[in-house]
Each structure stands twice: as C-alpha cells, then as structure tokens.
N, C-alpha and C positions, 0 to 999 in steps of 0.2 A: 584659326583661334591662336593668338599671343598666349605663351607660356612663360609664365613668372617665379622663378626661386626666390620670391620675396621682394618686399617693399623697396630696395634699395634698385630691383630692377622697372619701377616706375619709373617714366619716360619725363625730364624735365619739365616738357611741355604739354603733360596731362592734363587735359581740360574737368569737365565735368562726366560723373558716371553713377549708373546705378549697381549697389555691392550685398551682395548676398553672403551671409559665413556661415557657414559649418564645417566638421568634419565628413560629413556626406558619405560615406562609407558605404559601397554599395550601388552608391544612386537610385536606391529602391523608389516606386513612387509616389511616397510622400513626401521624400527630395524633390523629385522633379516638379511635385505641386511647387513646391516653394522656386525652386529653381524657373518653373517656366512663370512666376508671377514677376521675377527680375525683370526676365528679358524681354517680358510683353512690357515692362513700365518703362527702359530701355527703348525701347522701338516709338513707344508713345512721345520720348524728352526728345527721343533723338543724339542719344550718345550710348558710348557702349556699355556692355552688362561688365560685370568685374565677381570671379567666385573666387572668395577667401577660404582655402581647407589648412589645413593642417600637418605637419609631417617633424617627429612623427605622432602617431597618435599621445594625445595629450594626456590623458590616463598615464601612460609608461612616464611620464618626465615625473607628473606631482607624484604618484604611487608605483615606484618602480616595478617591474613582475606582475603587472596587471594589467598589460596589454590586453583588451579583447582578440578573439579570432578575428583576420583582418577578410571582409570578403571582397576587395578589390584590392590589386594595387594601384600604385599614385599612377603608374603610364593607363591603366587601366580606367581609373577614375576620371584623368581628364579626357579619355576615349569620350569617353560616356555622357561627360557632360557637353561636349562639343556637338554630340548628335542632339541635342538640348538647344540648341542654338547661342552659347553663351560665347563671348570676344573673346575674354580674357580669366586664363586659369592662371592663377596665384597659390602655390605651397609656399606656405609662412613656415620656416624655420619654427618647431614651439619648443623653446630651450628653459630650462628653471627661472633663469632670467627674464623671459616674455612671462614667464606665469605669473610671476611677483608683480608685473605693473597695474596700477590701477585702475578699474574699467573706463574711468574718464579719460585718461590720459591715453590710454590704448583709443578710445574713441577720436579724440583731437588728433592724433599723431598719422593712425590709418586712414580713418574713413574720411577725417576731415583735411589736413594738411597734404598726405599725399593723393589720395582716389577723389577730392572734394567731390563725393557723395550728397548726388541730392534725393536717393533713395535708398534705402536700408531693409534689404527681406531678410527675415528670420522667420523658422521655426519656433512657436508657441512656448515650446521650452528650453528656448536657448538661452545661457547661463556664461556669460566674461567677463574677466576680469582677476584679479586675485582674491584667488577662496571662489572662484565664481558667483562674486557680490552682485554682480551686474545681473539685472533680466531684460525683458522685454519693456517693461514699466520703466525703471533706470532709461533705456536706450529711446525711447519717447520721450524722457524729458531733457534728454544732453541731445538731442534731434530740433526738438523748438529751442536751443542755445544755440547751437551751430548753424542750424539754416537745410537740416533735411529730415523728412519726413519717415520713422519708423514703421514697416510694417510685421506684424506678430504674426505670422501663420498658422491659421488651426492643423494639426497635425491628423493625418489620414487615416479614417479608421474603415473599416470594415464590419459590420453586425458588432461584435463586442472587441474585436480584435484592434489594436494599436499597431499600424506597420510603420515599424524602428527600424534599426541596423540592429536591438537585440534578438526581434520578433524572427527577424530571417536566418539570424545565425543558428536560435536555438531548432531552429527547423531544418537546418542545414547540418548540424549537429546529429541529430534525431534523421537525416537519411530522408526525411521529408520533400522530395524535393521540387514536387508538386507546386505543397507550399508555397517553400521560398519561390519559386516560380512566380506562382501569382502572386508577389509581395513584390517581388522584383522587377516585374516586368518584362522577363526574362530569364530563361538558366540560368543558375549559380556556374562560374567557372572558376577554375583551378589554372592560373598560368607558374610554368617553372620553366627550365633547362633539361631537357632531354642526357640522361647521363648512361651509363652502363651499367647494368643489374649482373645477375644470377648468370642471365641468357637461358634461363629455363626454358620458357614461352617459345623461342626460336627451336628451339631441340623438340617441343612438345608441337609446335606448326602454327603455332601464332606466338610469331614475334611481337611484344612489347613495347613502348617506349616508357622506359623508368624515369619519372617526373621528379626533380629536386626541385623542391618548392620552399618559399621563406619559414622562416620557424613562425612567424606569425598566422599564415596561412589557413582558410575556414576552410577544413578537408571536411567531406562528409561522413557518416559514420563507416562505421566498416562493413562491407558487402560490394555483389556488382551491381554495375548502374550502366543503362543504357544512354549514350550522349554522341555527340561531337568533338570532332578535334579543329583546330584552327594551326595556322601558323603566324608566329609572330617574326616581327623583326629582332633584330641585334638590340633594340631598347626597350622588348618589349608590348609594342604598338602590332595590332592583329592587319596583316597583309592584307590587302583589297582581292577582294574577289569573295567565290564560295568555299565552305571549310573544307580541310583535306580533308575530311569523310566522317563517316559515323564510325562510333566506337563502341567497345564493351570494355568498362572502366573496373578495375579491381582495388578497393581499397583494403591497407590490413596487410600482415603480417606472414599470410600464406603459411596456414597452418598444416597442411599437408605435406610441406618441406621441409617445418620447423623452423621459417625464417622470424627472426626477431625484430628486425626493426620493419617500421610501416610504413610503407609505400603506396606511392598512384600511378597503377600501372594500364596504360592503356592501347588496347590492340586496334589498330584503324583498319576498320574494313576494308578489303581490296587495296589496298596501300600496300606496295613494294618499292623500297628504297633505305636509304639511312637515313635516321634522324639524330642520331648521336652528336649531342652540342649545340641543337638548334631550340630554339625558343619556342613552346607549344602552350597553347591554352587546351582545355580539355572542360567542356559542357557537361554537367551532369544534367539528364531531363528526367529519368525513371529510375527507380532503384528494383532490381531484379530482383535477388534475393538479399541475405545475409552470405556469411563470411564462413564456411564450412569446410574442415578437415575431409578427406575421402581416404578410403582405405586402401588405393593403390592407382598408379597413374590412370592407365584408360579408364576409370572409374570419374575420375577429375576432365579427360580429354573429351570424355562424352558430355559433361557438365556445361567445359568448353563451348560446344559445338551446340546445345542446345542454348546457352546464352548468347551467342552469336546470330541461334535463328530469330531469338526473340527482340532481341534488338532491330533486327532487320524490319521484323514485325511492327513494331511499336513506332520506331522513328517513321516508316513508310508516312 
C-alpha cells in the first residue's frame, strides 16, 4: 500500500480511482463496510482504491481542546486499512485553512483534478466542506457535474446500537471491552514507548513496561485488564509474527503507593528482557477488576499472582 502525506504527493501521472473519506478512527466495522464497498468498486473499474483521513483530527483545528479520545494512531490506522485491501492511504494535512474551503471546491481540487475519482464512498453521515455545508445529497450532485458517481453508505448498526468511533470509545472509557471488541473487530489497543517507571513491579517480581502514550490517547478506565503485548517498530508499525505474549495491564494511578499520575502498565507473561525505549502496543481483551488500594504489600502481591492466573485463564 502507497502512503500519501497529502495531495501534493499525488503522482503527475495519476490515472483514474475510486476515494473513500473519512476520518476512520478506529477502523471499527462500519468503516470497513464503507471501506470494503471502495475497494470492491475499485477491483470492478480496475484501478486503484484511494482512503482520504485526516491528521489531525478535525474537531482540534475548527474547536480547539476538543480532540476526541483518539483510538488508533495514524501508523496504526493505515495498518488497518491495508489489511482491508486498500492501494493508497492519504493523511490530508486539516489546517484552519483547508477547513474554510468550500465543499465544491475541495470536491473539484481533491477528488476531481488530483485523484480523478470516478467513485466516491462515504459514510451516510458525512459532512465537508466549510461549516460542514456539504452532505451526501451536495456530493451526488457535484458527482453528475464532474463525471463520478457518489455513493452514501448506510451506517452499521447493531439491534438499537449505531457502531461509531463514539460508540466504541465510550465503551472503551467504561472499561467495556468486550464491547468495543465487538464494534471493532477486534481489541482495543494502546500503542506508546516503553519508558522508566517507579521500578516497583520489578522489586515486587513482575517487572512492568510503563507505556507513554500520546495525550490524545483512548486509555481504558481504570482497573486490570487481561490482554496482549505486541512489538512495534521505530514508526510505530506492529512487527510480523506473533505478539510478545500475554499480559496483565494496570491502569490508574496505583493507589496503594500513592502514585499520582496515571499510567499503563503492563507485565508480559513469561517475557524476560529489556523493553526500555522500544515501541509496544498493548491489547486490552478482559477487564479483571477495578483499581484498588491494598493495605500492605503481600496483600497487593497475592492480588498480583491471582491476576496473572486469571489472565492466563481467560486468554487460554
């Protein structure tokens, strides 16, 4: 898959394609409906699929301080959609300046002069342009102007449920993460940089890896959670193979220490080595318990060892 930091790295001699936009967050799938309706109409023209997202989230530009929790990142995101079959991942710069242009003109400039799009998927309720004037209705009739065809994607539901990038977060939030699970497709993961904590855990017989994670970041609520660890590269991107092992994930503030800031820390089973510095993702699949004070170590080290068995349990 071609990786694009924007319009200006469209290739002179771009033929024709089909472009799917969102900010896709997640790739939960109701994305993937929309995303695998690209690349099947793609396959059908015989050219390749093209996904327009976003970076950074478009919320923070027009309404500063109102980033949602973010539950992928961008190296993340185009993982994700690549296992999707899609050619070409494009992050559009969204600066104040792109938000102000007009949905026609962003339509003539993108989809038509650089990607000449002769198909267009969207999401049911996607909204561009400045003020997000533009809908699906707009983008169907600047479609018969231009010469391609809009299509509106009903958005995925569930019994009563709507699966969003909000649906999953607030479930993700809530520790849910079953859930998000099933909204996603998958575990919710946490990717950061392995850094240097307390070193409590090591003194206590399960060493740690203390996760620094972006401030945007959809950490789960606070308790443990039984999951997986993964390793990434230097950019990010999860190593090939299977994950460096299961884990027992603590999130929260380790009230038994008194520690005040809040961290994701987590112990990988049977794993002996250094990870200080290296890039880890971290699965959350099961939430154990909640986040609880103990009245003195071995109190907490037995807590340990029984959340260890149960993870052991559960992942089996």
């Amino acid at each position: 898959m071609q990786r694009w930091q924007g319009l200006e790295d469209v290739p002179t001699d771009w033929g024709n394609s089909v472009v799917t936009i969102g900010v896709f967050d997640g790739v939960h799938r109701g994305h993937a409906s929309i995303i695998g309706k690209a690349v099947d109409l793609a396959r059908q023209h015989g050219v390749p699929s093209v996904l327009i997202t976003f970076v950074p989230h478009p919320s923070e530009v027009v309404r500063p301080g109102s980033h949602p929790p973010q539950l992928t990142t961008i190296v993340r995101r185009a993982e994700l959609v690549a296992e999707l079959g899609v050619d070409v991942f494009c992050a559009l710069p969204f600066t104040l300046e792109f938000s102000q242009m007009p949905p026609d003109r962003f339509v003539h400039t993108a989809l038509v002069e650089r990607l000449h799009a002769v198909d267009v998927v969207v999401g049911a309720n996607f909204r561009f342009g400045h003020r997000a004037a533009g809908n699906v209705a707009l983008l169907e009739e600047l479609g018969a102007r231009f010469g391609f065809t809009a299509h509106g994607m009903p958005l995925l539901t569930e019994g009563e449920t709507r699966l969003s990038a909000t649906y999953v977060r607030t479930c993700v939030q809530a520790g849910e993460m079953r859930a998000a699970a099933a909204a996603l497709g998958r575990p919710h993961r946490v990717d950061g940089v392995v850094e240097r904590g307390d070193q409590r855990g090591r003194d206590l017989g399960f060493p740690t890896a203390n996760l620094r994670t972006d401030q945007w970041t959809a950490v789960p609520a606070d308790g443990v959670y039984a999951g997986r660890a993964w390793r990434l590269d230097e950019w990010g991107r999860t190593r090939p193979g299977a994950p460096l092992g299961l884990a027992a994930i603590s999130v929260g503030t380790n009230p038994t220490f008194q520690t005040r800031q809040r961290r994701v820390e987590a112990y990988v089973l049977d794993f002996d080595g250094d990870l200080y510095g290296q890039a880890l993702g971290v699965e959350f699949v099961r939430r154990l318990r909640g986040m609880e004070r103990f009245a003195d170590v071995p109190d907490l080290v037995a807590q340990m060892r029984d959340d260890v068995r149960r993870t052991r349990e559960l992942m089996a």
